[in-house]
C-alpha positions in Angstrom: 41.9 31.2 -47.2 38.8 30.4 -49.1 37.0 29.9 -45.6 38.1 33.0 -44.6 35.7 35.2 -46.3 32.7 36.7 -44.1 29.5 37.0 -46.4 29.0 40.5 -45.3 25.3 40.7 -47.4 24.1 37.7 -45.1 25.1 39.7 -42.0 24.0 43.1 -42.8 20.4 41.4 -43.9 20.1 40.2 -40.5 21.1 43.4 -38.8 18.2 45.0 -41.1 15.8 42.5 -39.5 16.9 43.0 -35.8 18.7 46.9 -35.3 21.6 46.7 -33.7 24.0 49.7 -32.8 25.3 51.5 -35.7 29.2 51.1 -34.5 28.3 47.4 -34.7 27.4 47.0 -38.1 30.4 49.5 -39.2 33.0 46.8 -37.4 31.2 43.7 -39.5 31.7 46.0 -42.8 34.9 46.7 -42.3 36.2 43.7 -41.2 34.5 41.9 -43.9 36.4 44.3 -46.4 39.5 43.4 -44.8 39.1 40.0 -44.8 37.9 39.9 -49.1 40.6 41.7 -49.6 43.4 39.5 -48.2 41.9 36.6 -48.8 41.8 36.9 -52.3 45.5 38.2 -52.7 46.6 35.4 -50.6 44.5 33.2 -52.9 45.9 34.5 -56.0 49.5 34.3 -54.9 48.7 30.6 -53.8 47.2 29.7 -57.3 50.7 31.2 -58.2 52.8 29.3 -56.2 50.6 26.3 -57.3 51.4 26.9 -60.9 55.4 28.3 -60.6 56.4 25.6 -58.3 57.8 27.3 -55.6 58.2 30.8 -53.8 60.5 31.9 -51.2 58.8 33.6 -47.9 60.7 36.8 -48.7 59.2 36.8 -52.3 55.9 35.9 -51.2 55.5 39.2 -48.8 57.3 41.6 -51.2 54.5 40.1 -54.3 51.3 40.8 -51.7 53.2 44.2 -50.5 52.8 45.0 -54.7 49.8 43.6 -55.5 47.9 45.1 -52.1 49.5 48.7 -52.7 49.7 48.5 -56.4 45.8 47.8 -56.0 45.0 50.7 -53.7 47.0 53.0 -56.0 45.0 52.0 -59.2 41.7 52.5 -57.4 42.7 55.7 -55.7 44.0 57.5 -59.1 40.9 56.0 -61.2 38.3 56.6 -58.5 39.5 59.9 -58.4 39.6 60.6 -62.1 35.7 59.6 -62.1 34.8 62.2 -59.5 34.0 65.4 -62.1 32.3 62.7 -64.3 30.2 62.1 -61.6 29.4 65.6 -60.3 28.7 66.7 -64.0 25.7 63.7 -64.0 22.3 64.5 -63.9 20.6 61.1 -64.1 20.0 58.1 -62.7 21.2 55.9 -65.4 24.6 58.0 -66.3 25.4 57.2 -63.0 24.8 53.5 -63.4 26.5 53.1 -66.1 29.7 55.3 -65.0 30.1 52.8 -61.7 29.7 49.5 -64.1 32.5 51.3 -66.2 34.5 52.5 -63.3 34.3 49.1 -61.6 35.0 47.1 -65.1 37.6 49.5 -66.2 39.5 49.3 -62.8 39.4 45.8 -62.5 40.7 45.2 -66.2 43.5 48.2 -66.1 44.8 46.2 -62.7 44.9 43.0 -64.0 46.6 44.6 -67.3 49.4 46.1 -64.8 49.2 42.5 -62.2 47.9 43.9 -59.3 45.2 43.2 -56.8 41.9 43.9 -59.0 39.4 43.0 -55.8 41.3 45.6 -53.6 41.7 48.1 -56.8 37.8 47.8 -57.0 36.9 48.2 -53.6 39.2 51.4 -53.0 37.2 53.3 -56.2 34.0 52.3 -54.7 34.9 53.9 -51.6 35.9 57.0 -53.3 33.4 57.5 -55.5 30.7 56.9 -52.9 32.5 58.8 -50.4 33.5 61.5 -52.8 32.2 61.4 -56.3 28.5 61.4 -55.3 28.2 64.4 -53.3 25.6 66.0 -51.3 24.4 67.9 -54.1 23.6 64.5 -56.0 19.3 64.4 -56.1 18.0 62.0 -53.6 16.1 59.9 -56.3 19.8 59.5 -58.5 20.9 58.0 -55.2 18.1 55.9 -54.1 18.3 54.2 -58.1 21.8 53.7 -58.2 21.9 51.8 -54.5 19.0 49.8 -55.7 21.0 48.9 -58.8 23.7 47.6 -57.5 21.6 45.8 -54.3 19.9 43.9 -56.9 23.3 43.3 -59.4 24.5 41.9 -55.8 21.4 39.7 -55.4 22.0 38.6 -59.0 25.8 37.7 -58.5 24.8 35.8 -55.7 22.1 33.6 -57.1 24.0 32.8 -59.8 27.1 31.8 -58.0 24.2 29.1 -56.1 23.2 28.2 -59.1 26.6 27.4 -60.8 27.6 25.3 -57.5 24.7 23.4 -57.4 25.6 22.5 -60.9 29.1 21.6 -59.9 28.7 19.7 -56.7 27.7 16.1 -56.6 25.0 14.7 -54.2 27.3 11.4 -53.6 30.7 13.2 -53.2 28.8 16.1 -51.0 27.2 13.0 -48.5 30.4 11.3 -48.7 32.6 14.6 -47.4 29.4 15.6 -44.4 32.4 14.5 -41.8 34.8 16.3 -43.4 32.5 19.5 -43.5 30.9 19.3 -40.1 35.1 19.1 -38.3 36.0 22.0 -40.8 32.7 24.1 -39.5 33.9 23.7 -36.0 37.8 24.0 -36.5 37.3 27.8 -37.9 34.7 28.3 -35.3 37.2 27.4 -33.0 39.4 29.7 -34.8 37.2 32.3 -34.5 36.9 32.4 -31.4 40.6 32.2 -30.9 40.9 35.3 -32.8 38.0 37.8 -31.4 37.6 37.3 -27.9 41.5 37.7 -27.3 42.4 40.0 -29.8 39.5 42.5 -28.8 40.4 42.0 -25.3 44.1 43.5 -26.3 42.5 46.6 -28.1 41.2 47.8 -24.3 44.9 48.5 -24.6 44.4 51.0 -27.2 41.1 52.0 -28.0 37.3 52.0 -26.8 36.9 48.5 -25.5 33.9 46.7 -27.4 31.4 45.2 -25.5 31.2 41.4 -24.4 27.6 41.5 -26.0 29.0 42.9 -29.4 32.0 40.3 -29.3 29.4 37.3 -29.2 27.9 38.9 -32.2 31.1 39.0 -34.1 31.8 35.6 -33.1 28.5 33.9 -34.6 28.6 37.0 -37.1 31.1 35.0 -39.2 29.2 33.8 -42.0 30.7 32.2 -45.2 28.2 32.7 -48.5 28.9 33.2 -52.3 32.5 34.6 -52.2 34.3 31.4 -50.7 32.0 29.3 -53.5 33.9 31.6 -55.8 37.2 31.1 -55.6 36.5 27.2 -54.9 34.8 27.6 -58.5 38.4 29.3 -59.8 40.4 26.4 -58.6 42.4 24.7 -61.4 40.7 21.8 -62.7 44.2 19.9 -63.0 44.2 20.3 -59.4 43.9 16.9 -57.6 40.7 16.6 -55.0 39.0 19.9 -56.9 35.8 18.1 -56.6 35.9 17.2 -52.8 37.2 20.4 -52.1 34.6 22.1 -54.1 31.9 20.2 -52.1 33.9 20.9 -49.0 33.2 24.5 -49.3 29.9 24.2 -50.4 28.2 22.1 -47.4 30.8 24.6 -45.2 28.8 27.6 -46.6 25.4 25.8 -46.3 26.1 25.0 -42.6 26.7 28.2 -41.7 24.3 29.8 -43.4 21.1 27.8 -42.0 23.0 26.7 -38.7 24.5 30.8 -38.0 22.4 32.3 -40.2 19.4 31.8 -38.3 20.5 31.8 -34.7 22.0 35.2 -35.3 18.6 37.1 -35.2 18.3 35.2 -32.3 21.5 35.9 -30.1 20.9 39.3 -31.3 18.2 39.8 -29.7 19.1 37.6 -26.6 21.6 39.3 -25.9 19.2 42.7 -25.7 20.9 44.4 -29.0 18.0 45.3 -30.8 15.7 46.7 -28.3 14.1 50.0 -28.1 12.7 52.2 -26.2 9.2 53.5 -26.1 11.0 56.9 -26.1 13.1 55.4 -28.6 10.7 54.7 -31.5 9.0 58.0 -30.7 12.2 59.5 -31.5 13.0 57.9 -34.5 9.5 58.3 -36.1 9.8 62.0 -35.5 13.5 61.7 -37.1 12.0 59.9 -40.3 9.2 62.2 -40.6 12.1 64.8 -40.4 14.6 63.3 -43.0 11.5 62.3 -45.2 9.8 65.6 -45.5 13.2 68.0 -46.0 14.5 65.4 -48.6 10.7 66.4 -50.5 11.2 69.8 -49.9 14.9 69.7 -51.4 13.4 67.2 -54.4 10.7 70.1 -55.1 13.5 72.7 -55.0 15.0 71.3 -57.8 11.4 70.7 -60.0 10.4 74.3 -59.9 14.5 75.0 -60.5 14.0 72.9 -63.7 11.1 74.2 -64.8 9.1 71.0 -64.2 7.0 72.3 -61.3 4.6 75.6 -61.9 5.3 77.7 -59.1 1.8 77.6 -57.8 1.9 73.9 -57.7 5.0 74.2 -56.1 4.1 76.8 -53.5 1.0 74.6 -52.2 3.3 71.5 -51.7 6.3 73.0 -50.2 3.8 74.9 -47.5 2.5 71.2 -46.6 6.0 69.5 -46.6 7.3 72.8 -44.4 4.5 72.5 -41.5 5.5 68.9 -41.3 8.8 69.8 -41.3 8.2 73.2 -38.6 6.0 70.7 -36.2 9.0 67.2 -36.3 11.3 69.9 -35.3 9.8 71.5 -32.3 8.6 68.0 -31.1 12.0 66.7 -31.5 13.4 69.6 -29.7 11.1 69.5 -27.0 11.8 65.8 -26.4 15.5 66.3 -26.6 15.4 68.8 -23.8 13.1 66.7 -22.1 16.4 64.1 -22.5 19.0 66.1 -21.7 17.0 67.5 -18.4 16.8 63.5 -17.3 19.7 61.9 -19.4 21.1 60.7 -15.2 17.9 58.3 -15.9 18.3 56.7 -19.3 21.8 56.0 -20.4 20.7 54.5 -23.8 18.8 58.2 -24.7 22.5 59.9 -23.2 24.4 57.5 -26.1 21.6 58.8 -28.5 22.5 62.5 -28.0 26.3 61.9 -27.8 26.6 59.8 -31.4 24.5 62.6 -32.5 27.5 65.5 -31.1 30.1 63.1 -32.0 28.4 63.5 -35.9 28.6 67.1 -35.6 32.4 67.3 -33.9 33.4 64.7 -37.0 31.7 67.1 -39.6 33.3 70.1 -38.0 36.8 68.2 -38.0 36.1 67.3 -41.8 35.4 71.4 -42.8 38.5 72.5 -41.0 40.9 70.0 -42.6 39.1 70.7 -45.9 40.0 74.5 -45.2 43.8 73.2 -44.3 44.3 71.5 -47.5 43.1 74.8 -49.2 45.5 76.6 -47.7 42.4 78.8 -46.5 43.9 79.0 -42.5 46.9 78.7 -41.2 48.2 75.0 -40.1 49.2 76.2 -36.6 45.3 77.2 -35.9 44.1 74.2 -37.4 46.1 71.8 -35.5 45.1 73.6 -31.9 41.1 73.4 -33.0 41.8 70.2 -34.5 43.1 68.9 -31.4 40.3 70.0 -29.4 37.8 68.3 -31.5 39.6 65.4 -31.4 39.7 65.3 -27.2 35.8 66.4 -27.2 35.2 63.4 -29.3 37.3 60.5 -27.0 34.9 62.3 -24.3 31.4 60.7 -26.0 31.1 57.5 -26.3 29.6 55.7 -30.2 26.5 54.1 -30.1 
């Protein structure tokens, strides 16, 4: 269980070094907070078992049904409950200091009522960035409260290093190398056991995934500073603590420099991460785009304020809106260019289609908004619904 545990921040800082296909890195994410999840019930009813003796199989699912559902209850009804206090923020630091106090609070209230806190936590994150930051939150709140918590994660990290390093001895990690080195290849064997068959059954079901993206999940499977977590929880009455903890550790260093740094390279063996000529044209015009109307919007809100002297404010919008004016007609001239020729570049056909399938999921999200307002009738809803939903299985994700 503890070496079941994906380090999601290892993998997601190599995707930011070599670009691979947004679908991708959404499958890594949410299998990795899948895999947290369980593995840290599972852990915690082990501890319990560990400490109570005994536990029947029967008892042992209905506990995890409790703690797993109890734990998505808390973080949905407390993650919701933050929402207004979110929307009624102005400032960077409010904001901060509500998501340490949503995250503390939930954490605490779930181990008050003996539930899953990890999977309480996650579920209010996931609300309130889903949810209680909303589109009218300022760019710059946003950009400070992901750097916040990027850096708390760095932080957390390091210091879980830090305290193994402390823990582990040289001696007892040399003496357990064999031990470490037929653990490393027994889960990848595992691994491997589990991805290439399992994804092969979803064809069944779903969009098959790629061969290509399969090998990446395969290497993708990265242990880091969670597993060196719970091996720091483990009772100290517990006989073997120290191998085990040294286990883990040299498990977690192997993969790291061993996986770690042949996954850039498979990534880009494997032809994930490269683009187009066309392709880099495209997204410089796009970041151009998304950086000049979020300036525009920021200024909005200055001469709104009162911050900004209108003449001031007139001058800079006029530069940011030529910028703006000139990205878009390049963009659309190249995207009609695309759409004229898309029979000779697939990749630029994907490009267009993950963009329509954004636009079919936003229009699916207004209309069920509208539903649960009772503002149309549920027998439209359903028909336009279910043409959005066959447009969308037409287009294929990038």
């Amino acid at each position: 269980m503890i070496l079941s545990i994906t380090d999601t921040v290892s993998v997601i800082a190599v995707f930011k070094e070599v670009t691979v296909p947004s679908r991708l890195s959404t499958i890594v994410e949410g299998e990795s907070l899948f895999n947290d999840g369980v593995a840290l019930v599972l852990f915690t009813l082990t501890l319990n078992v560990y400490q109570t003796g005994s536990i029947t199989v029967l008892g042992g699912l209905q506990e995890l049904s409790v703690v797993v559902l109890g734990g998505t209850l808390v973080g949905l009804g407390l993650g919701y409950l933050s929402v207004g206090l979110f929307r009624h923020l102005d400032d960077a630091l409010s904001n901060i200091l509500l998501t340490v106090a949503v995250a503390l609070g939930v954490f605490q209230i779930s181990h008050f009522a003996g539930v899953s806190g990890a999977v309480a936590v996650v579920v209010a994150g996931l609300v309130t960035g889903n949810v209680g930051l909303s589109r009218d939150t300022p760019a710059s709140t946003k950009v400070t409260l992901f750097s916040f918590w990027e850096y708390a994660g760095f932080g957390v990290n390091t210091f879980i290093f830090l305290l193994i390093g402390i823990e582990v001895d040289l001696i007892t990690l040399w003496q357990t190398l064999p031990a470490v080195l037929l653990t490393f290849l027994i889960y990848q064997v595992g691994r491997a056991l589990s991805v290439y068959p399992l994804l092969a059954l979803l064809r069944l079901s779903d969009r098959p995934i790629p061969l290509r993206w399969q090998h990446v999940l395969f290497l993708g499977n990265i242990k880091g500073s969670l597993s060196m977590a719970l091996a720091l929880t483990i009772p100290a009455t517990l006989p073997g603590r120290d191998e085990m903890i040294a286990l883990v550790f040299g498990v977690v260093l192997v993969s790291l420099v061993g996986q770690g740094l042949s996954l850039p390279w498979l990534v880009k063996r494997l032809g994930l991460s490269g683009l187009s000529e066309a392709h880099q044209r495209l997204e410089a015009l796009q970041l151009q785009l998304i950086a000049s109307k979020a300036a525009r919007d920021e200024l909005d809100g200055l001469l709104k304020t009162g911050i900004l002297p209108k003449a001031v404010y007139e001058e800079m919008r006029s530069a940011y809106q030529a910028r703006i004016a000139t990205s878009e007609r390049t963009l659309r001239d190249l995207y009609n260019q695309r759409s004229q020729h898309a029979s000779e570049g697939n990749s630029d056909q994907t490009r267009l289609d993950s963009i329509r399938r954004r636009l079919l999921v936003a229009e699916k999200g207004a209309v069920s908004d509208a539903l649960r307002k009772r503002i149309l009738s549920e027998a439209l809803v359903q028909a336009y619904l279910k043409d959005l939903d066959e447009k969308l299985l037409l287009l294929e994700d990038d």
